[in-house]
C-alpha positions as CSV (number, residue, x, y, z in Angstrom):
1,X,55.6,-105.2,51.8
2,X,55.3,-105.0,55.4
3,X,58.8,-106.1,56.6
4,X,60.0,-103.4,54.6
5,X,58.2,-100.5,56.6
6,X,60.2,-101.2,59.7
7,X,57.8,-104.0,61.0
8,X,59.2,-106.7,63.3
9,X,59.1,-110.7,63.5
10,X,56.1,-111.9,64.9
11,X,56.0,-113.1,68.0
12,X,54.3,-116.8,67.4
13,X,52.3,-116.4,71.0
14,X,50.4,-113.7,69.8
15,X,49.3,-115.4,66.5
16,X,45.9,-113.6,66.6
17,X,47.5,-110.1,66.1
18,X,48.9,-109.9,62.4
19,X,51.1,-106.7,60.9
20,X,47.4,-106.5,58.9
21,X,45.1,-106.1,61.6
22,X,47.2,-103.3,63.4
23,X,47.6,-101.4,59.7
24,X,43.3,-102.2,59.4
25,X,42.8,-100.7,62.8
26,X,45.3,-97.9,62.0
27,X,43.5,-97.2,58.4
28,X,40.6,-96.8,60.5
29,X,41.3,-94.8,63.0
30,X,43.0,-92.2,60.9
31,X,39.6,-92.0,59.2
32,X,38.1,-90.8,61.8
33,X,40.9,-88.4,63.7
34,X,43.4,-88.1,61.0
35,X,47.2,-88.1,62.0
36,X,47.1,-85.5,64.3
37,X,44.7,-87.5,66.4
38,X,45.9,-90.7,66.1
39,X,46.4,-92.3,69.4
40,X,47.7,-95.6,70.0
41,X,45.8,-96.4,72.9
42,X,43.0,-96.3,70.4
43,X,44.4,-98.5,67.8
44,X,45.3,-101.4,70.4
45,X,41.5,-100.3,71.8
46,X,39.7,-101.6,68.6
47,X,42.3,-104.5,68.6
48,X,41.5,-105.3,72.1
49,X,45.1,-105.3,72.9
50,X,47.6,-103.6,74.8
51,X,49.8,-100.5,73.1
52,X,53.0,-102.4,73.9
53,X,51.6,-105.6,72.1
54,X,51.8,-103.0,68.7
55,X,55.4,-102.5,69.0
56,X,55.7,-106.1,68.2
57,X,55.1,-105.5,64.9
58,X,56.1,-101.8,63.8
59,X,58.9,-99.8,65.3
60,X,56.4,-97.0,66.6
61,X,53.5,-94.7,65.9
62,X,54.6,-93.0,62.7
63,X,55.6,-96.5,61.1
64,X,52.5,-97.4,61.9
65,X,50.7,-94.6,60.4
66,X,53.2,-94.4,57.2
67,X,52.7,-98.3,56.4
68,X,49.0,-98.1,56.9
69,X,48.9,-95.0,54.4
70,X,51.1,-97.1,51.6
71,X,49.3,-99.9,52.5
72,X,45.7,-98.0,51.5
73,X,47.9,-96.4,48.4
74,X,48.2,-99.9,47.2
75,X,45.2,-101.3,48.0
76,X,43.2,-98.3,46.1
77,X,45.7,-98.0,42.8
78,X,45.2,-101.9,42.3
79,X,41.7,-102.0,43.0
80,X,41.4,-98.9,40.3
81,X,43.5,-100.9,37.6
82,X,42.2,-104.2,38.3
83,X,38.6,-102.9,37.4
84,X,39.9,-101.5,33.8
85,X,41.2,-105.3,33.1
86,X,38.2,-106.4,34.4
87,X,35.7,-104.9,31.8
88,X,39.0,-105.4,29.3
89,X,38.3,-109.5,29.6
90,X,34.5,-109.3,29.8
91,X,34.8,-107.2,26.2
92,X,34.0,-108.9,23.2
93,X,33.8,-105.4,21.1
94,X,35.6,-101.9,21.7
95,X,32.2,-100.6,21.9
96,X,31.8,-103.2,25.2
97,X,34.7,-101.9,26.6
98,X,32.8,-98.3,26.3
99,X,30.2,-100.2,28.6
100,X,32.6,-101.5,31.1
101,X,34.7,-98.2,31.4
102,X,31.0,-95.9,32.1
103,X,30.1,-98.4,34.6
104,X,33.4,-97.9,36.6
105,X,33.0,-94.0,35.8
106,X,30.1,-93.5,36.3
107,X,29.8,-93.6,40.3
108,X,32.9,-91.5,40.3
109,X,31.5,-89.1,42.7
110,X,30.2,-92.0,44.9
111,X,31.0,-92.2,48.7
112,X,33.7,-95.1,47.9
113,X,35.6,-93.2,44.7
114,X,35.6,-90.2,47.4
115,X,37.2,-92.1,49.7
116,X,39.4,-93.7,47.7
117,X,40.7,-90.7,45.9
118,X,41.4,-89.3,49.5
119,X,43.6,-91.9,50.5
120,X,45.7,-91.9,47.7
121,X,46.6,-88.4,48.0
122,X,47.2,-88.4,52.3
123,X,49.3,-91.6,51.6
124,X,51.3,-89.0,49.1
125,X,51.1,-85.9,52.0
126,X,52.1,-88.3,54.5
127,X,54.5,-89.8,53.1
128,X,56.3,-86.7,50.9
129,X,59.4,-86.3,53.3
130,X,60.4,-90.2,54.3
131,X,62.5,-91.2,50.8
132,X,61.8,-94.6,51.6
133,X,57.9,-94.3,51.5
134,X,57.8,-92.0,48.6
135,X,60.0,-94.8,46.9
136,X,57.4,-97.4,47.9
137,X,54.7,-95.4,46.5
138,X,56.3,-94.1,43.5
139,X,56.8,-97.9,42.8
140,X,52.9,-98.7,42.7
141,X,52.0,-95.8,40.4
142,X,54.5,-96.9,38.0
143,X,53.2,-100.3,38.4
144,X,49.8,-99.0,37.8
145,X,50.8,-96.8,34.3
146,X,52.5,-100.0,33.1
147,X,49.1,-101.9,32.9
148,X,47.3,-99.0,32.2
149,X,49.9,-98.7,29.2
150,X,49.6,-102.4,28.7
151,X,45.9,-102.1,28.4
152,X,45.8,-99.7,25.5
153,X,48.7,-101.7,23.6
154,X,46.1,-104.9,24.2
155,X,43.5,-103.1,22.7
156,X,45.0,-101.9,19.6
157,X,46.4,-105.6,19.4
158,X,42.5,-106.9,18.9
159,X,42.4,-103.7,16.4
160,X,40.0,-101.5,18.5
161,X,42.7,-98.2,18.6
162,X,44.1,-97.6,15.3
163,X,46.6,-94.8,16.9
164,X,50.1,-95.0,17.5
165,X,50.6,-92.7,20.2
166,X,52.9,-93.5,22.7
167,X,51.3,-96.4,25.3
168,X,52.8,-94.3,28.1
169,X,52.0,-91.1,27.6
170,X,48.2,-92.4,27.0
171,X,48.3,-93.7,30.6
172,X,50.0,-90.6,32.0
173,X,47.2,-88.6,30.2
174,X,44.5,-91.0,31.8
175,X,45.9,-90.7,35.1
176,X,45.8,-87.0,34.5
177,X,42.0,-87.0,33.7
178,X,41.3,-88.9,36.7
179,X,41.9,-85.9,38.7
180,X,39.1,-84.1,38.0
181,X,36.8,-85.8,40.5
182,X,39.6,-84.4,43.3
183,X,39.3,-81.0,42.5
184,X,35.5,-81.4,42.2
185,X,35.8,-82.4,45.6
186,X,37.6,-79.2,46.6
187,X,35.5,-76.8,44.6
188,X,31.9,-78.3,44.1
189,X,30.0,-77.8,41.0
190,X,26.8,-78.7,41.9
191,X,25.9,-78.8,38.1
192,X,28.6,-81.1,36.8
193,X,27.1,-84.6,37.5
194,X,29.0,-88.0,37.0
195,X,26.8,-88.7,34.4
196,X,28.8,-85.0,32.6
197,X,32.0,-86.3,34.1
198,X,31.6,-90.1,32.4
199,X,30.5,-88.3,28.6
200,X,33.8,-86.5,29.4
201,X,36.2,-89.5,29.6
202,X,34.9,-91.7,27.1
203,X,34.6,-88.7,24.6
204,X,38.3,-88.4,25.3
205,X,38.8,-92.3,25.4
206,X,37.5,-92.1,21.7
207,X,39.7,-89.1,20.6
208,X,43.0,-90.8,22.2
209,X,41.9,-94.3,20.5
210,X,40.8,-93.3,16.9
């Protein structure tokens, strides 16, 4: 994926600096100054290289910046989907499933879900006005609300969803719930917990699955 966000061939004499590292350090930094305040001299400071060593590797700061953000996209819409299948395989009973799917839920308004939700949507700000990007991360959602769909057509395959709504428009409709958290984060409501926001999927995981 790299190649195709304008990196460069690597330079074999500088083996220890990888298109990965500079997009870690990059991810990091923009943490902590966002893009305004991103300066290379920072980037290749954590690195314990020099700025022109970067331009090995990326084209210049804002292809840096933009593949670090799809990077991150990637990283956190895989890691989301990859948990579903995970309690998927480990069920043995729809009502297992339930189990797995309130574990992953409920810490939604953990430090890490935060995060994560908040990279997802600057990689989508940051990104909104290079075609290329937006194609790149318009590619990994769909990605993601294929298994999401795959997932509920598995499940009514072992006969836990007797439904036959559209596998899609279930994912899209998932996807959908999922952003309740984010506007949470905008607006706090102190007395909606994730314990309240966890009852709420499941009780519409049940009604979309009947």
């Amino acid at each position: 994926m790299v190649d195709s966000l304008r990196s460069t061939r690597v330079n074999v004499r500088e083996a220890v600096l990888t298109p990965e590292r500079i997009l870690n350090a990059v991810s990091e930094q923009l943490e902590l100054s966002g893009i305004a305040g991103l300066r290379l001299r920072d980037v290749a400071d954590r690195l314990n290289v020099s700025v022109p060593s970067l331009y090995r590797f990326f084209e210049d700061r804002e292809a840096m910046i933009a593949a670090a953000y799809v990077r991150d996209f990637a990283l956190q819409t895989f890691a989301d989907i990859d948990e579903m299948q995970q309690a998927f395989d480990a069920a043995r009973s729809v009502e297992d499933y339930e189990e797995g799917l309130r574990r992953i839920v409920l810490d939604i308004y953990g430090e890490q879900r935060r995060q994560s939700r908040w990279r997802k949507l600057a990689a989508i700000a940051a990104t909104r006005h290079d075609a290329e990007l937006m194609e790149q991360i318009a590619s990994v959602q769909a990605a993601f609300t294929e298994r999401v769909a795959a997932l509920f057509v598995a499940a009514r395959d072992r006969g836990w969803v007797k439904t036959s709504i559209n596998p899609m428009a279930f994912a899209f409709a998932v996807q959908g719930l999922a952003l309740g958290p984010l506007f949470a984060d905008v607006a706090p409501a102190t007395e909606v917990t994730s314990e309240d926001f966890t009852d709420v999927f499941l009780l519409f995981h049940r009604a979309m699955t009947a």
